[in-house]
C-alpha positions as CSV (number, residue, x, y, z in Angstrom):
1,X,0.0,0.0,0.0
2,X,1.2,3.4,-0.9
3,X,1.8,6.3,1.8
4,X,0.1,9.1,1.7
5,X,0.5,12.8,3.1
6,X,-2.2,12.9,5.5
7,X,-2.5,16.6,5.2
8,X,-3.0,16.9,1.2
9,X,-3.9,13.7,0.6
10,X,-1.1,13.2,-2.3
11,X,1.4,10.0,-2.4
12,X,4.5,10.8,-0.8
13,X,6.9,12.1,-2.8
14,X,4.6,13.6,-5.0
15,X,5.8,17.1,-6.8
16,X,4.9,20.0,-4.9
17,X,4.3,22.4,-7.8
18,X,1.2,20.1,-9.4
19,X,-0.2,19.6,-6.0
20,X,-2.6,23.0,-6.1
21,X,-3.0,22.1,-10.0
22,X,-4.8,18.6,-9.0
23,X,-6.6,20.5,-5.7
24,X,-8.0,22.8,-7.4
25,X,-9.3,20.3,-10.0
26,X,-10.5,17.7,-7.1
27,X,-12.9,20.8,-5.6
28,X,-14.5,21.3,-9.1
29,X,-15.5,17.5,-9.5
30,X,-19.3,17.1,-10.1
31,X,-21.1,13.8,-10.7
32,X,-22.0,12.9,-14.1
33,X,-25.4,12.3,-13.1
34,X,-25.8,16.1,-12.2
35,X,-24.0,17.3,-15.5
36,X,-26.4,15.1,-17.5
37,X,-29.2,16.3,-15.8
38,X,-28.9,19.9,-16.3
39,X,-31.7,21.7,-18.4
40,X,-30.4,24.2,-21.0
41,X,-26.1,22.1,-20.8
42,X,-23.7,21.6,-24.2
43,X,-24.7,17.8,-23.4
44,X,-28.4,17.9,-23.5
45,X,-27.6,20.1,-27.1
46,X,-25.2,17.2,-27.6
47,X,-27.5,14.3,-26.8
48,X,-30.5,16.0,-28.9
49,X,-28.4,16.9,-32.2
50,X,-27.2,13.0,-32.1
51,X,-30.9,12.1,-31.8
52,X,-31.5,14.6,-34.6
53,X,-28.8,12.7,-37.0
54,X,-29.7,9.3,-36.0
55,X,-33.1,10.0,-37.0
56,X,-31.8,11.5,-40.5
57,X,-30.0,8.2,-40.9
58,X,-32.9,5.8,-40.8
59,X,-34.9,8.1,-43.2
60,X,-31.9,8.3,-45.5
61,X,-31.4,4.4,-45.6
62,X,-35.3,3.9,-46.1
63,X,-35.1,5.5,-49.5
64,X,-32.3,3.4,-50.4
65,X,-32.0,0.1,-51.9
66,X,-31.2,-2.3,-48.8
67,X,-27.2,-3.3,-49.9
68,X,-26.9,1.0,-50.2
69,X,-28.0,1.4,-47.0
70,X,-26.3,-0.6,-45.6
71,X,-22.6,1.5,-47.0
72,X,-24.5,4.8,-45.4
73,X,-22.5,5.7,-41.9
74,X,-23.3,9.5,-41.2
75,X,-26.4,12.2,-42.2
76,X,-27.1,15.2,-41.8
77,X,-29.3,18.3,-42.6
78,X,-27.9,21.6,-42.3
79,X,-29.6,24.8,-43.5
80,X,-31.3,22.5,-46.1
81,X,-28.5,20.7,-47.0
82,X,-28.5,16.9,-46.8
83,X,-25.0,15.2,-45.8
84,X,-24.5,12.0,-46.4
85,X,-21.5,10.0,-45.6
86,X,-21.1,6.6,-46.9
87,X,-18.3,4.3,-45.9
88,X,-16.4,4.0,-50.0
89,X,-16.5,5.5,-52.9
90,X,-18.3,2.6,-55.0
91,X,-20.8,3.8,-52.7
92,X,-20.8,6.9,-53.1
93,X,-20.9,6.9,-56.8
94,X,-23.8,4.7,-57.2
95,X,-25.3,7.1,-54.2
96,X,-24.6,10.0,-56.5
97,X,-27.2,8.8,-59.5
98,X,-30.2,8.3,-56.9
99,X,-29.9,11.8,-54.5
100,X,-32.8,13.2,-56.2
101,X,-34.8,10.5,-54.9
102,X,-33.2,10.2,-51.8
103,X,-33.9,14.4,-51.5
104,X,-37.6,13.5,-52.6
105,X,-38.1,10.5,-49.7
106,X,-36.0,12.2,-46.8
107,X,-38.1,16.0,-47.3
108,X,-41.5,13.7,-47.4
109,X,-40.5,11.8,-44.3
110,X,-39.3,14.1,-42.4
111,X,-41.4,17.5,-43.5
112,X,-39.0,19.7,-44.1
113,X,-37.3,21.1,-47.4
114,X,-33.9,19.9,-48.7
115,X,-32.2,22.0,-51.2
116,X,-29.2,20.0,-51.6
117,X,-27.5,16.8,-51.0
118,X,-23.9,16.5,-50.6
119,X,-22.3,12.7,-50.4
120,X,-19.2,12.4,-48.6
121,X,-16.7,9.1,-48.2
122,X,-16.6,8.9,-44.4
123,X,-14.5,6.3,-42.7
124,X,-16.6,3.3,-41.7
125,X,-17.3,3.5,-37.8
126,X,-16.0,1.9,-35.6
């Protein structure tokens, strides 16, 4: 078992000049359940906007053929723009010839216009 300074609570022989570093740090701890739980937080932005793209996803691979869909990763819709990212570029050029109907299917589905769709070669994930 390792020693440790009863009075800062560090191991012994533990730097002096990081000590106030990692004390000030320890006082600021919160629990993760109270940082999730906070109304109006980057995380609840963060949790919705993944929602949000997750929900783009399904529509976009509903108005593809079922071995497409299966290549599309990542999508998006940004001031009427739809992203897609597909995981090669075989993909992405047979994607390429059916984005009108893709645009058609995703703005009926999901009620809102699209203007544009871009198709990007994403890495696969992981």
């Amino acid at each position: 078992m390792q020693k440790v300074d009863s009075k800062q609570g560090f191991p012994l022989g533990f730097p002096k000049q990081f000590t106030s570093i990692f004390t000030v740090a320890m006082q600021n701890l919160r629990s993760v359940s109270d940082l999730v739980s906070r109304t109006g937080n980057k995380l609840t932005a963060l949790k919705t906007r993944a929602q949000e793209r997750t929900l783009v996803v399904e529509q976009v691979r509903a108005a593809l053929p079922a071995r497409l869909a299966l290549a599309v990763a990542s999508a998006g819709i940004e001031q009427g723009r739809l992203t897609i990212g597909v995981v090669g570029a075989v993909w992405a050029s047979r994607l390429r010839y059916l984005t009108e109907s893709v645009k058609k299917g995703v703005s009926k589905s999901m009620g809102i216009p699209i203007l544009a769709v871009r198709v990007r070669v994403v890495p696969p994930p992981t």
